[in-house]
N, C-alpha and C positions, 0 to 999 in steps of 0.2 A: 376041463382043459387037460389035454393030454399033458406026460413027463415033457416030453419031448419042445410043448410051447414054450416054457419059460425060460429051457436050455434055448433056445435059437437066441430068445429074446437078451439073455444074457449074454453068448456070446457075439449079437450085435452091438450090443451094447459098450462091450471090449474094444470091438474093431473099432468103434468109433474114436471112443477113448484113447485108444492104441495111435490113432493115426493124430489127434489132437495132440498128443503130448510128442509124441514124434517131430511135430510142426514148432513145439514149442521149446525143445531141445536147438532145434535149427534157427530158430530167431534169438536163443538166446550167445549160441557161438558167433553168428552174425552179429549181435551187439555188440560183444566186445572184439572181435576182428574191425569192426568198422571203427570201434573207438581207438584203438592203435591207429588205423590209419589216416583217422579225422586229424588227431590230436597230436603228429606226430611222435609217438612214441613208439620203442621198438620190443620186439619181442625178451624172451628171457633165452631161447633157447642158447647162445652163444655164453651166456654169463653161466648158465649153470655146464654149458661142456667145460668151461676151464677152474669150474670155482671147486676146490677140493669138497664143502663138507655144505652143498647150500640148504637152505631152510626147508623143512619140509613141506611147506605151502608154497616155495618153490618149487619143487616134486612134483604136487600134486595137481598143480597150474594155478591155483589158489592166488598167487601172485603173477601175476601174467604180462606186465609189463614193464615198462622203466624208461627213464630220460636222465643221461650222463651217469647212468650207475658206474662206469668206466674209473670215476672220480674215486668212487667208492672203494670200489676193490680193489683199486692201487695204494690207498691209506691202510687198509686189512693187511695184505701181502709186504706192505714196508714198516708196519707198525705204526703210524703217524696216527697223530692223534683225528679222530670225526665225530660229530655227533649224528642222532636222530631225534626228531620233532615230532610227537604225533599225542593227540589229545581229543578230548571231546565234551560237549555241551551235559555238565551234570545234572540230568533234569528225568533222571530215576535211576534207580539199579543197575549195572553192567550186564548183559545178557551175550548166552556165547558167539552174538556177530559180532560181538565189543572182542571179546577173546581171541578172537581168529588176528586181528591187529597187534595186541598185546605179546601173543606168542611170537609174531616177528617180531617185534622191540626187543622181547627178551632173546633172541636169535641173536640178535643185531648187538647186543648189550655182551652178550659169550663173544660177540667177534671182536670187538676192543670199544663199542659206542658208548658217549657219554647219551645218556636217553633225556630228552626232557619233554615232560608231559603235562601241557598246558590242560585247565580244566575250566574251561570259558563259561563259569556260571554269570557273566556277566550279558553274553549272548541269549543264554537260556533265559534271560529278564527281557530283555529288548525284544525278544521275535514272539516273546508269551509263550514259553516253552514252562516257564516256573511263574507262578502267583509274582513273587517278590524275591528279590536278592537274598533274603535271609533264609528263602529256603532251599535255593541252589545251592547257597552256601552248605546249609544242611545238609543236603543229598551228598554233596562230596565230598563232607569229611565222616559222616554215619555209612552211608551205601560207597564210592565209590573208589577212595581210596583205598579202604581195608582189601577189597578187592584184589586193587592190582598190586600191595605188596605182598599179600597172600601167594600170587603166582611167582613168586620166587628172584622179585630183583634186588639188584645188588643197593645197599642204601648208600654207599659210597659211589656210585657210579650211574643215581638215579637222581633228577629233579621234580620234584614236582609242584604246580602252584596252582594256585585257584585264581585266577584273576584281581578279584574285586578285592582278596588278602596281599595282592604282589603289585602295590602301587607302581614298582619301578615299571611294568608292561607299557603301563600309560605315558611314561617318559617315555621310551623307547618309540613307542608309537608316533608321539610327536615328532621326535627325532627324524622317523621315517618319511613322515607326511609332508616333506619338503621335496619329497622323490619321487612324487606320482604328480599325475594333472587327472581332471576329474574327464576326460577326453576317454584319456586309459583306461578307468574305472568301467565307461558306461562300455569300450569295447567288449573288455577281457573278459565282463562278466553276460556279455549279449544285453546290456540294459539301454533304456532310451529313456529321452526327460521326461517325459509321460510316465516312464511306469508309475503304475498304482503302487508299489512296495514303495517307491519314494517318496511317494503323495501320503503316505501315510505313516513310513518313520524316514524321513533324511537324514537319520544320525547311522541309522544301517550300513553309509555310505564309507563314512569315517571308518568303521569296525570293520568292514572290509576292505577297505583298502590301507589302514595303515595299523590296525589294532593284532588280526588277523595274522599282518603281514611277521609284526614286530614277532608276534610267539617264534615262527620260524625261522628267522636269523636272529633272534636272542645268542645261539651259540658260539657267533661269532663275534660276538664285543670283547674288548679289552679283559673284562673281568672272569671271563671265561677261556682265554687265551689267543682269542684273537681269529684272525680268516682260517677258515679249516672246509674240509669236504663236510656237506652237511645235507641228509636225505628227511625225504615226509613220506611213510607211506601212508597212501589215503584210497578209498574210494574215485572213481570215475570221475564223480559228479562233485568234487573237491580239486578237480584238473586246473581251473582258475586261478585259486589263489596262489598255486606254483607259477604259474605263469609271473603273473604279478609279484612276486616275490624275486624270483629270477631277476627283473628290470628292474627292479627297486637296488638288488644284491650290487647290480652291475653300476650302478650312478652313485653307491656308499663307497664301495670300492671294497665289497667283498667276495667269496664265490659264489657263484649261483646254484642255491641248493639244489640237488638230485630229487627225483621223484622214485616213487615205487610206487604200483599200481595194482591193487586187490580187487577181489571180485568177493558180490556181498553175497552173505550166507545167506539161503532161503528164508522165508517166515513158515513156519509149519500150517498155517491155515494156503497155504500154496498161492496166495496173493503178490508178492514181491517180497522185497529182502525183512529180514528180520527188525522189528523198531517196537520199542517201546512202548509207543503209543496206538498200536491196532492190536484188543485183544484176541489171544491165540495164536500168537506169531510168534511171541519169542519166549523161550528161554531163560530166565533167569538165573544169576549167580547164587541169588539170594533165597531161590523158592526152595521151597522144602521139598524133597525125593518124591513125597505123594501126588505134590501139586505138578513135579517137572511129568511125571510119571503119565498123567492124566490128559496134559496139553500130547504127548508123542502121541499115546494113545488115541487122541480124535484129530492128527492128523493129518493133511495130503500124504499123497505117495505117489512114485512116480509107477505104480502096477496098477490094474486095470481090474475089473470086475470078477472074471473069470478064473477060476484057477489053473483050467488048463489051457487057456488061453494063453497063462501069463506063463507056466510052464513048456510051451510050446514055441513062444514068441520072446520072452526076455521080458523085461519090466524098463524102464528109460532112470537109468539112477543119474542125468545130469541134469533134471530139473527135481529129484524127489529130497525133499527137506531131511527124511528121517536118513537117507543114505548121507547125506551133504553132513550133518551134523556128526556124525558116526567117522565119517571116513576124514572131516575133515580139523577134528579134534581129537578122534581115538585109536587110529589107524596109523602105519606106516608107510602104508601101499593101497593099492589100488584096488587090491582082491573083492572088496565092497562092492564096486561097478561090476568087476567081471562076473562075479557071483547071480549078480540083478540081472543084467543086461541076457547073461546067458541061459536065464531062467531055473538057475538052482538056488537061489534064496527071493523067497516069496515075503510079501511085506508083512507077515502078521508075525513072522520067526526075524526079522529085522528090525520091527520096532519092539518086539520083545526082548533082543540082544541088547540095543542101541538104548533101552530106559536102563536097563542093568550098568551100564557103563557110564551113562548121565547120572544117578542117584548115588553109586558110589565114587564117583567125582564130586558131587555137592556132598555128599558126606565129608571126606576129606577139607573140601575148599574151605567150606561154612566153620571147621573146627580153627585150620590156618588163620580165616580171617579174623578170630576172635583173638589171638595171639596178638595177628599185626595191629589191630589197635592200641595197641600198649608200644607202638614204633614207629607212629606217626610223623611225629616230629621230627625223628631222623634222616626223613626223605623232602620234608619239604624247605624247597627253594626260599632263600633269604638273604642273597648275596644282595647289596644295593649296588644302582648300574650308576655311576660319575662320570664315568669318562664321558657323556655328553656335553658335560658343563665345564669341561678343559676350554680352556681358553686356545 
């Protein structure tokens, strides 16, 4: 076989490559431009032309959308008091898609927010996320907390709870569960009395519609001073329970929480966003530098076979995981993309930068979180809620 066969064969191999990931750059701007337009939600552009200092996942589009942020940034600008609500199912380790959320909290927490972060291991038992409650419970006070006081929140100005330890949830929920009909339920969430998830847990129904609901207007009960501007940044596919939360807000006679709307970090095996649960996708808080080291290393990338294919044509850094992780935890700017895109940094000199920058980040974290364990207590939620049973 001549030099020259395997050179063709490679660089068709590229084009093809080249034009798949090109396609797949295009369907994913398409996704979420459609999901702004589905979902009523509106862009960020006008909040960040007036907001003096916004988040740098605001910058970088990373947050890309919002509903009533308006509310938001008139309590910033007048000092009045707002919180933020945002949490998740402890059913393993924090991995840096968890982080990307976090770092706005803690954004949102410098701007004057009271943060509070629900840790619904009672979800992660109901949907079979965790064996049993005692080990959700586990995961989030061994793996998940230490975590997120590590990243540097204020313990005066943070709450946090585990569900199944914060009985008063379950009050509140009830409380709530006088303000929805089960009508709203099966809309907001696109469900019908058929579905099979109901056929198979109907208490799911509850937990969404008023357990769900309750974490995110927790902020505005009595015991925490009352109706205030109150944001969730979430995921897309989290656009529901805002909904529902909203109508619930407005029949209590509070305000109806703001949204903000994130885009998930890739999974490094180039499947979809980062999760816990498909190995070689995520990241871990928790892994050791070798192990983080090893997953970069056998990752997608958004460059193509060739080398001078890729130095001729660009590499696509808006679907490739190792740029996405890199630029969107380690970076201030954008330089990442332009550098790919315009074919002067090639993926093997980018996932060799970008493990350098993850290993000593988990070196730091991993030392932090051993600290915060010994400060656990300080941050979590233990106010009892009464004001329901005022007469």
């Amino acid at each position: 076989m001549s030099e020259q066969e395997p050179n063709q064969k490679y660089r068709e191999m590229s084009e093809v490559d080249y034009r798949l990931k090109c396609d797949l750059r295009v369907k994913e701007q398409k996704y979420y431009l459609g999901k702004i337009q589905d979902s009523g939600l509106k862009p960020m552009e006008r909040f960040l032309a007036y907001c003096p200092n916004p988040s740098l996942n605001m910058k970088r589009g990373v947050t890309f959308a919002h509903m009533d942020l308006e509310g938001i940034a008139g309590a910033i600008s007048e000092g009045k008091p707002w919180a933020v609500v945002s949490g998740l199912n402890p059913s393993g380790p924090l991995h840096f898609g968890h982080k990307v959320i976090f770092d706005e909290l803690l954004w949102m927490q410098q701007q004057g927010a009271d943060v509070f972060i629900p840790l619904t291991n009672d979800e992660s038992y109901v949907v079979g996320k965790s064996k049993s409650l005692a080990e959700s419970r586990r995961i989030a006070y061994d793996d998940v907390i230490p975590s997120i006081i590590a990243m540097g929140f204020d313990s005066n100005k943070t709450k946090i709870f585990v569900d199944s330890d914060y009985a008063d949830i379950y009050n509140v929920a009830m409380d709530l569960s006088k303000y929805v009909t089960l009508n709203k339920v099966f809309k907001v969430f696109g469900l019908d009395k058929e579905d099979d998830e109901i056929d198979r847990n109907p208490g799911t129904l509850f937990y969404r519609a008023a357990v769900q609901v309750a974490q995110i207007l927790l902020p505005q009960y009595p015991e925490f001073g009352g109706p205030k501007p109150t944001i969730v940044p979430v995921g897309i596919d989290q656009h529901p329970y805002i909904l529902l939360a909203r109508d619930m807000a407005e029949k209590k006679g509070f305000i109806p929480p703001s949204e903000l709307v994130m885009k998930f970090l890739f999974g490094m095996d180039g499947k979809g966003k980062m999760s816990a649960s498909r190995p070689g996708s995520a990241v871990f808080l928790t892994d050791s530098p070798e192990k983080a080291e090893k997953t970069i290393k056998a990752s997608y990338t958004g460059g193509v076979t060739l080398r001078d294919f890729q130095i001729a044509h660009g590499g696509i850094p808006e679907i490739c995981p190792v740029g996405c992780l890199r630029e969107w935890h380690f970076e201030n700017d954008r330089h990442v993309s332009e550098r790919c895109s315009s074919g002067k940094l090639l993926c093997g000199d980018d996932k060799r930068e970008t493990i350098e920058m993850v290993k000593n980040y988990l070196r730091d974290h991993q030392e932090k979180r051993e600290e915060a364990r010994k400060r656990i207590d300080k941050f979590i939620l233990k106010t009892p809620i009464r004001s329901i049973f005022e007469e």
